[in-house]
C-alpha positions in Angstrom: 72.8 117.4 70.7 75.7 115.9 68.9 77.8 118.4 70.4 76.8 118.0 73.5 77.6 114.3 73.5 81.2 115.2 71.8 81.3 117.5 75.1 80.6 115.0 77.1 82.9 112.4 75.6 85.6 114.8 75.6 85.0 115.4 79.4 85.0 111.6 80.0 88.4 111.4 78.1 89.6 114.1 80.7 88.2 112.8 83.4 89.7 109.1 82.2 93.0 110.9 81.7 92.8 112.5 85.2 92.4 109.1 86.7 95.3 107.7 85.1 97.5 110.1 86.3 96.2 110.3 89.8 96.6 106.4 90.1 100.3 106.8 88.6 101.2 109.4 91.3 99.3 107.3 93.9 101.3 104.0 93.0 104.8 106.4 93.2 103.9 107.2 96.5 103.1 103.8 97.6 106.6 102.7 96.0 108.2 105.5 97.7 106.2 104.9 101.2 107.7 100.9 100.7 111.1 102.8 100.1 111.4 104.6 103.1 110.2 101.9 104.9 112.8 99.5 103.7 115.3 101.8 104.4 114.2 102.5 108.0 114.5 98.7 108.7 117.6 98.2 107.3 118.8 101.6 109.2 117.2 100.1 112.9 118.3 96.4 111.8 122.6 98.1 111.4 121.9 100.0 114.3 121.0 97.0 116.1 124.1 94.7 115.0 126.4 98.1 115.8 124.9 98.0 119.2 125.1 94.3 120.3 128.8 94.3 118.6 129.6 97.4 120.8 128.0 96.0 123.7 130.0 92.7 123.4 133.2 94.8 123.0 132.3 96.3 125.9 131.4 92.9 128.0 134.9 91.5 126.5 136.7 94.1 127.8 135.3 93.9 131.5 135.7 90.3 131.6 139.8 91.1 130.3 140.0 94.0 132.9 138.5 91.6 135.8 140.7 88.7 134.7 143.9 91.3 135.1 143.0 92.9 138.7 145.0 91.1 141.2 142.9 88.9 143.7 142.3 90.9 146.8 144.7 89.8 149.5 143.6 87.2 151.8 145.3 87.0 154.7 147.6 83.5 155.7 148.9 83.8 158.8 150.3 86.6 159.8 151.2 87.8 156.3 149.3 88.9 153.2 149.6 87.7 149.9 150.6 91.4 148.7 153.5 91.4 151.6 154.2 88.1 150.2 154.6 89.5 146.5 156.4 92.7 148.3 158.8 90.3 150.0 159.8 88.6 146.5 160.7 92.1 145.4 164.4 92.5 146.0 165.0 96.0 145.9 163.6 99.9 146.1 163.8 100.2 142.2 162.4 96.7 141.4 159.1 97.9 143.4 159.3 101.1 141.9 159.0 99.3 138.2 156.4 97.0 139.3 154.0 99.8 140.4 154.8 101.7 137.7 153.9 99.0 135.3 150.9 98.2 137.1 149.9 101.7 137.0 150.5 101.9 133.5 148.1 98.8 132.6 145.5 100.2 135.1 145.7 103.8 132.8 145.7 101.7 129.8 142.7 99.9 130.9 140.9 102.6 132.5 141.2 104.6 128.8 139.7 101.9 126.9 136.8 101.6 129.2 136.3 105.6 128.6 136.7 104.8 125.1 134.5 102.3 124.6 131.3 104.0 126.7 132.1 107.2 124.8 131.6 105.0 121.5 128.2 103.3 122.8 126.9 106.7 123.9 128.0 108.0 120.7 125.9 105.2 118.7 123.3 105.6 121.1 122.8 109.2 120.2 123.2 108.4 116.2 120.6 105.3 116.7 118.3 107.9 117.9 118.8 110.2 115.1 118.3 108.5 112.5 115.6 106.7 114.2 113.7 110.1 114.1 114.6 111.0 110.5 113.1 107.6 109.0 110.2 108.1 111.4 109.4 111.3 110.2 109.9 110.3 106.5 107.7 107.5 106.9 105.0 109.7 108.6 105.4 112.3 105.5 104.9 109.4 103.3 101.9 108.3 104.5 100.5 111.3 105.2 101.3 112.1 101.4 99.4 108.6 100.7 96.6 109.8 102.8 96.1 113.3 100.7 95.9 111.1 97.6 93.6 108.8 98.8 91.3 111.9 100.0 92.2 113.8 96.3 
């Protein structure tokens, strides 16, 4: 009888010991679980400041390329403003460096707009990556969580 009770104890003990440890692994995963999730929001919360920044970047520059587009001619008369700003022109080569500055501004202007959506779709697609990773992660974790609750 006496062994049986050391038996017993000795089962207890294990059984004790078995807890312990099963409540030491649950508690990692629960830190990890708060881990990941931390990180995800901090992740979405950059992603969301890279966005609005880009997007304002992209509004500024609109505004700057509207502000330099010459007003459409409106006509006084019988003559248009542009004839008007043709007639100020006192020679061939003078027009000839005035389009070709214009032209070069319109390039300049029309690059940065390519630019900047290439950027946007660029953080877009990285937004939506890593918006997948730390969903995933998180879905492992508590998933992981789940099996030790059930073990």
């Amino acid at each position: 009888m006496a062994d049986d009770i050391r038996k017993w104890l000795e089962q207890i003990r294990q059984l004790q010991e078995q807890m312990r440890d099963l409540q030491q692994e649950c508690d990692r995963a629960y830190a990890s679980a708060a881990n990941w999730q931390r990180l995800y929001e901090t992740e979405a919360q950059q992603r969301r400041q890279d966005a609005k920044q880009a997007a304002q970047k992209l509004q500024r520059l609109q505004h700057e390329l509207e502000n330099t587009e010459p007003p459409q001619p409106q006509l006084s008369g019988d003559i248009t403003l542009v004839e008007e700003e043709l007639d100020k022109l006192e020679s061939v080569e003078e027009a000839k460096a005035k389009l070709v500055e214009i032209l070069q501004e319109r390039d300049r202007l029309l690059q940065t707009v390519k630019s900047l959506s290439h950027d946007l779709q660029t953080e877009k697609t990285q937004h939506h990556q890593t918006r997948q990773n730390l969903t995933s992660a998180l879905g492992d974790a508590i998933e992981r969580l789940n099996q030790l609750k059930k073990g």
